[in-house]
C-alpha positions as CSV (number, residue, x, y, z in Angstrom):
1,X,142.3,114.4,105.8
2,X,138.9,112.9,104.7
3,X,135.8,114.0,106.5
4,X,132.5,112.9,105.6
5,X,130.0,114.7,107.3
6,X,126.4,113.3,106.8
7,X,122.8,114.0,107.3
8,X,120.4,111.7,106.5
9,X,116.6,112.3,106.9
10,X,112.9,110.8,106.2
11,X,110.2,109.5,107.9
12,X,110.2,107.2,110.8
13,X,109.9,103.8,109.1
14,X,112.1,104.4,105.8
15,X,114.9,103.1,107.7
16,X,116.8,106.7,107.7
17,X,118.5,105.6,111.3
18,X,119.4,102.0,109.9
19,X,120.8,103.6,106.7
20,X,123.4,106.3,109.2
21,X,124.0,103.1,111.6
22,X,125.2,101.0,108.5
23,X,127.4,104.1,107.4
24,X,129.0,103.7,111.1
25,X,129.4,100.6,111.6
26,X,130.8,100.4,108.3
27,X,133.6,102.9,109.0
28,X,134.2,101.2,112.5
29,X,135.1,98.7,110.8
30,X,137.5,100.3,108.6
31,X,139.3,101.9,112.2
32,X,138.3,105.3,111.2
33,X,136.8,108.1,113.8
34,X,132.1,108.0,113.7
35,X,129.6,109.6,115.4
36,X,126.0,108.5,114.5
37,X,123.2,110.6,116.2
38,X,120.1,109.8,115.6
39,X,117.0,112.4,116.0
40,X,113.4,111.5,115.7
41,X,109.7,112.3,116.8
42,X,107.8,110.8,119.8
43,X,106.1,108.4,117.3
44,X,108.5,107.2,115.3
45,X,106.5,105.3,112.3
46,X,105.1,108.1,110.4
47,X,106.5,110.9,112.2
48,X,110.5,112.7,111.5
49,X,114.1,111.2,111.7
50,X,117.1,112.2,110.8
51,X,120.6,111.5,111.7
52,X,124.1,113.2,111.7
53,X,127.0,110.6,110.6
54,X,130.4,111.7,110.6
55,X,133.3,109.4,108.9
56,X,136.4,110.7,109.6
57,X,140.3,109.9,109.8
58,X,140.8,112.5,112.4
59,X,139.3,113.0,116.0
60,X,135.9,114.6,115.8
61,X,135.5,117.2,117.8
62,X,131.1,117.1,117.7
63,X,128.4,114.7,116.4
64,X,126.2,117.4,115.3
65,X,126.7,118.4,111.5
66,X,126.0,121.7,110.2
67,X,127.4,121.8,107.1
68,X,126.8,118.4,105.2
69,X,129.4,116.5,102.7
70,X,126.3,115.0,101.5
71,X,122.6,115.6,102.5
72,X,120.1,112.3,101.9
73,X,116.4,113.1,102.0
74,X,114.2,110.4,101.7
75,X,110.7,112.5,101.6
76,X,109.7,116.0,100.6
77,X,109.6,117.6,104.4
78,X,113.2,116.5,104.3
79,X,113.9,117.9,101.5
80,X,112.3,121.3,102.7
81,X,114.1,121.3,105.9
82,X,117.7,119.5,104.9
83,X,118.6,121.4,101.8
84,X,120.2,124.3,103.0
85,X,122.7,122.0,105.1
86,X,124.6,120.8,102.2
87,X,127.7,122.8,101.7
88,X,128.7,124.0,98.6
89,X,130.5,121.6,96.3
90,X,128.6,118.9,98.3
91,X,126.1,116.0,97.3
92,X,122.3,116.2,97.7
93,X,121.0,112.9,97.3
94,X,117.1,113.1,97.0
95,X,114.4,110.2,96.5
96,X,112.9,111.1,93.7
97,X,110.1,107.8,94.0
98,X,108.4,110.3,96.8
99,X,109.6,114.1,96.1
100,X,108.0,115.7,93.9
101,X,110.1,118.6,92.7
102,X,113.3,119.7,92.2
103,X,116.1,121.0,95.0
104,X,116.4,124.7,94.7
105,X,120.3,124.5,95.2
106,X,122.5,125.2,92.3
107,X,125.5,125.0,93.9
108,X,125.5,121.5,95.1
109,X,126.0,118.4,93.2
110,X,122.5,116.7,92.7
111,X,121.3,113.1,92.2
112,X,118.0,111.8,92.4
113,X,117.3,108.8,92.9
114,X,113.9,106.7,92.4
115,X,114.6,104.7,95.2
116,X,111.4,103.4,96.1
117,X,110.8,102.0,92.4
118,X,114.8,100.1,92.9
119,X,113.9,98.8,96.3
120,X,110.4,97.1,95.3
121,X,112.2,95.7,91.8
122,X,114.4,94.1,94.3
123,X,111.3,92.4,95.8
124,X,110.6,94.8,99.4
125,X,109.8,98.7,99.2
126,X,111.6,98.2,103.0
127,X,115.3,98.1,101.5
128,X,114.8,101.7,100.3
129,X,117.3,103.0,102.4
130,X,119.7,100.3,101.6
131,X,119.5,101.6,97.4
132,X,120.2,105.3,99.0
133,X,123.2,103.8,101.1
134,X,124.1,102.0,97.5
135,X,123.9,105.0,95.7
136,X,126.0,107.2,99.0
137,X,128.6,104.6,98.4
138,X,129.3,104.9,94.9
139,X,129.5,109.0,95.0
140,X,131.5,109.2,97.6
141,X,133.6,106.3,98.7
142,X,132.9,107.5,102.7
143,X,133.8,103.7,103.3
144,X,134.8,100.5,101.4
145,X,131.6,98.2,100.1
146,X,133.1,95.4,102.1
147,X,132.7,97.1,105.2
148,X,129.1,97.8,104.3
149,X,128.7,94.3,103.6
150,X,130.1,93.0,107.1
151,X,128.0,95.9,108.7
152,X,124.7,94.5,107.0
153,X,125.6,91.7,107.8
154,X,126.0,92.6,111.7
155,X,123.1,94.6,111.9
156,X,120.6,91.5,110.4
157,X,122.3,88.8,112.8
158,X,121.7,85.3,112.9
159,X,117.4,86.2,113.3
160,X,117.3,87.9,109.9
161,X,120.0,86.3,107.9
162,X,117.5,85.4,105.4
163,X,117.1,89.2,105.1
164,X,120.4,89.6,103.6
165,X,120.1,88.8,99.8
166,X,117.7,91.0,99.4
167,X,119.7,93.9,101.1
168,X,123.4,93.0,99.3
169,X,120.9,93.2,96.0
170,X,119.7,96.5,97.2
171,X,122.7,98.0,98.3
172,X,123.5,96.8,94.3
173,X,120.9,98.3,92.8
174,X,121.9,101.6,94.3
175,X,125.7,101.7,93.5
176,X,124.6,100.5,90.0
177,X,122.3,103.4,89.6
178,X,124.4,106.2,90.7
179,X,127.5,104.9,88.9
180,X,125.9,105.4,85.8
181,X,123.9,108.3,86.9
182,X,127.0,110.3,87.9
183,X,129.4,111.2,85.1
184,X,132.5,112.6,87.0
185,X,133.2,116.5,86.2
């Protein structure tokens, strides 16, 4: 049985409930089992958001994750708050372009990622969270790049389809990066 149980968390404006929506959508499309629940504050730019993504090929029982697969934390509050989540043996994906120090875990596997800096060498700071979703992807294989693809795709629509290069470069830039980041154990 694979189960990927996800937490994803930032600011409101990084994209951190774009990035869990992708991840669904994704596996939707693949016929597995998602949740996607999204949590943020009253002001949403500026202020906290997380979600809770769960992949699964069984039923799933809740949408709320307590013990993460993988833990992605886009800022240093997340990082603070989020940490503790991941379970052991898990990932702990952290933007390194706006965190400042090191997670405290040792028990965890651990990738940093300078996110920011990959997103505005693709040409927008806004595809971010498409690099992170990149960089998911290629640690864990939660869902099939093709299905990421169609789902960014589906998510831009006809309005922003001119949006879309610069997202499949992203999403690129952040498998690329973690492939060669990550030397299997």
């Amino acid at each position: 049985m694979a189960e990927h149980r996800i937490i994803i968390a930032g600011f409101g404006g990084q994209g951190v409930l774009m990035l869990g929506k992708l991840l669904a959508y994704a596996g939707m499309k693949e016929g597995k089992n998602v949740t996607w629940l999204p949590s943020y504050g009253p002001e949403m730019r500026g202020g906290t958001a997380n979600c809770n993504v769960i992949i699964s090929d069984e039923l799933i029982g809740a949408p709320v994750v307590t013990e993460a697969t993988a833990v992605i934390v886009m800022n240093l509050p997340s990082l603070d708050k989020f940490e503790a989540a991941a379970e052991p043996g898990g990932w702990l994906l952290v933007n390194q372009s706006l965190i400042p120090r090191a997670p405290t875990r040792t028990d965890v596997s651990v990738l940093t990622i300078p996110v920011n800096d990959l997103a505005q060498q693709q040409g927008s700071p806004r595809v971010a969270n498409v690099v992170m979703l990149g960089a998911y992807l290629a640690l864990s294989h939660a869902v099939e790049k093709a299905s990421v693809v169609a789902a960014i795709e589906d998510v831009l629509g006809a309005n922003k389809r001119h949006l879309l290069q610069i997202n499949l470069n992203a999403l690129e830039a952040g498998l690329t990066f973690a492939a060669r980041a990550h030397v299997p154990a």
